[in-house]
VEXPA-271359 format. One line per 8 residues: number of its first residue (from 1); their letters; for each residue x, y, z of C-alpha. Coordinates in nm, 3 decimals. Layout:
<pts>
NUM) a) X,Y,Z ~ ... $
</pts>
This chain:
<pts>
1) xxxxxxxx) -2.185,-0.184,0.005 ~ -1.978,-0.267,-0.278 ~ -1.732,0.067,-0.414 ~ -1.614,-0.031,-0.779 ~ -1.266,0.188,-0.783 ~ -1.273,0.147,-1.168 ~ -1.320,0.441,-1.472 ~ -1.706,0.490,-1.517 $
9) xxxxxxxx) -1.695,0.327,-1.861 ~ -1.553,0.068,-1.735 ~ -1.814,0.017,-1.480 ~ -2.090,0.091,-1.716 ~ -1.939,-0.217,-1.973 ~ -1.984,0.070,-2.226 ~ -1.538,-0.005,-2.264 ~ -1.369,-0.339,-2.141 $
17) xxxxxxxx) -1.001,-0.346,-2.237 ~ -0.898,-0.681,-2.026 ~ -1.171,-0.858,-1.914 ~ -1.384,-1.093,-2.125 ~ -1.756,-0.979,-1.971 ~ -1.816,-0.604,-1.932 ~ -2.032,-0.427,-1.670 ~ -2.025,-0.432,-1.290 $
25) xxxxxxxx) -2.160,-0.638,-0.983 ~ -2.519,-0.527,-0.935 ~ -2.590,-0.281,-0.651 ~ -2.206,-0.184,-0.661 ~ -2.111,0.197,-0.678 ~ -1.874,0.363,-0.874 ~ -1.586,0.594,-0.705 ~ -1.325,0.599,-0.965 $
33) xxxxxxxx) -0.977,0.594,-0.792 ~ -0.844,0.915,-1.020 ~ -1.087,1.154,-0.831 ~ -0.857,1.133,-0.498 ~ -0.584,1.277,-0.763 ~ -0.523,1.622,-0.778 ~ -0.372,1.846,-1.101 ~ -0.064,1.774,-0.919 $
41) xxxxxxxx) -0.091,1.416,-0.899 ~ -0.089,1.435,-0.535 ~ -0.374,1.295,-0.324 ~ -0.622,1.592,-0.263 ~ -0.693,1.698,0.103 ~ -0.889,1.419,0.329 ~ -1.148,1.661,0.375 ~ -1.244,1.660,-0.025 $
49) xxxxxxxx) -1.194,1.255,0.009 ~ -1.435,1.245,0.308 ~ -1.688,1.440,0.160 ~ -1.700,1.298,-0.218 ~ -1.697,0.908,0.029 ~ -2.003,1.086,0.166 ~ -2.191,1.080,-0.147 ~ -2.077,0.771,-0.232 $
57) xxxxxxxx) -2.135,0.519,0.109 ~ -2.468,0.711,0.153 ~ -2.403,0.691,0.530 ~ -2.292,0.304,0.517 ~ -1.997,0.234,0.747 ~ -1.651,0.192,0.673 ~ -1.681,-0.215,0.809 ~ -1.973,-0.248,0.563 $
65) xxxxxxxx) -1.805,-0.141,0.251 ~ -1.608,-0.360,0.024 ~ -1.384,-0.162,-0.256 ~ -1.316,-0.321,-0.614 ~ -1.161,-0.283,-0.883 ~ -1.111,-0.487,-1.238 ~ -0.798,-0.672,-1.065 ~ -0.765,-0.562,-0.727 $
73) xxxxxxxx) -0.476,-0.334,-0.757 ~ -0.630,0.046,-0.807 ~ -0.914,-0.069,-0.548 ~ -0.587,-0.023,-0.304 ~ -0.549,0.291,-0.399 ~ -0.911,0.392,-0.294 ~ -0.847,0.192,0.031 ~ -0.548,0.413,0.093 $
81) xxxxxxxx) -0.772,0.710,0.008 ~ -1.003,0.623,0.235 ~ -0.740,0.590,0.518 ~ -0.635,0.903,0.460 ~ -0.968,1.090,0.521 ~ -1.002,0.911,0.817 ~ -1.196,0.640,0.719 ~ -1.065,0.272,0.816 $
89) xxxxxxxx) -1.171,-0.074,0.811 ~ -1.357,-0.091,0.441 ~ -1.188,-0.444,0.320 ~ -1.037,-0.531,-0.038 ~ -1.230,-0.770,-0.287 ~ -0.879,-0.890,-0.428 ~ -1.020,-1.066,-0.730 ~ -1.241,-0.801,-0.779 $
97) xxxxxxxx) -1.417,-0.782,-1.193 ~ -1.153,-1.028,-1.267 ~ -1.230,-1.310,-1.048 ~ -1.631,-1.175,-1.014 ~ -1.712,-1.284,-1.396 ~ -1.556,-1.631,-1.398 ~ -1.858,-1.775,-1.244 ~ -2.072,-1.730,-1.529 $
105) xxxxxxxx) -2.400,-1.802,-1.237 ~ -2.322,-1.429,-1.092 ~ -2.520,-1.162,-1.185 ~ -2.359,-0.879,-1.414 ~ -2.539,-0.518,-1.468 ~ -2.469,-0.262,-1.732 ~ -2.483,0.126,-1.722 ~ -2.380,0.363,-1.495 $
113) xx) -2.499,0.454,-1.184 ~ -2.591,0.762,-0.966 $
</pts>
């Protein structure tokens, strides 16, 4: 399970403001990082983390899931998310969108998902 930590346009290559190609990895899932941010700009409570990670993995473990991002930096921000809801071991794709869509032989999909 790939989690794509990026702003939904982003991931649906409807808005690409640094990368050349626009879109996401196929099969990927969007989480956006912002919605573990509260009005206060504080993390919200791991129980609202845990349960919107719920909808997300789909009942995939933690040591299944890869996070993203478009350079690897707010996909650490998920990660740290996901620690704090009590949910450990998903690993970091550092190169994320950035290093995905250099290989012009890997797959890239458009629109957003569910």
């Amino acid at each position: 399970m790939i989690i794509d930590a990026r702003a939904p346009e982003r991931f649906a290559g409807e808005v690409e403001p640094l990368d050349a190609v626009a879109g996401h990895i196929p099969g990927a899932r969007n989480y956006p990082y912002t919605r573990n941010i509260g009005p206060g700009g504080r993390f919200v409570s791991a129980d609202q983390i845990a349960a919107q990670l719920d909808v997300v993995q789909r009942g995939v473990a933690n040591d299944h899931t890869i996070v993203m991002c478009g350079s690897g930096v707010t996909a650490c921000h998920l990660l740290l998310a996901m620690e704090i809801a009590g949910r450990p071991g998903a690993k970091l794709y550092a190169g994320s969108w950035s290093e995905w869509i250099k290989d012009p032989a890997r797959p890239v999909e458009v629109g957003r998902s569910d």
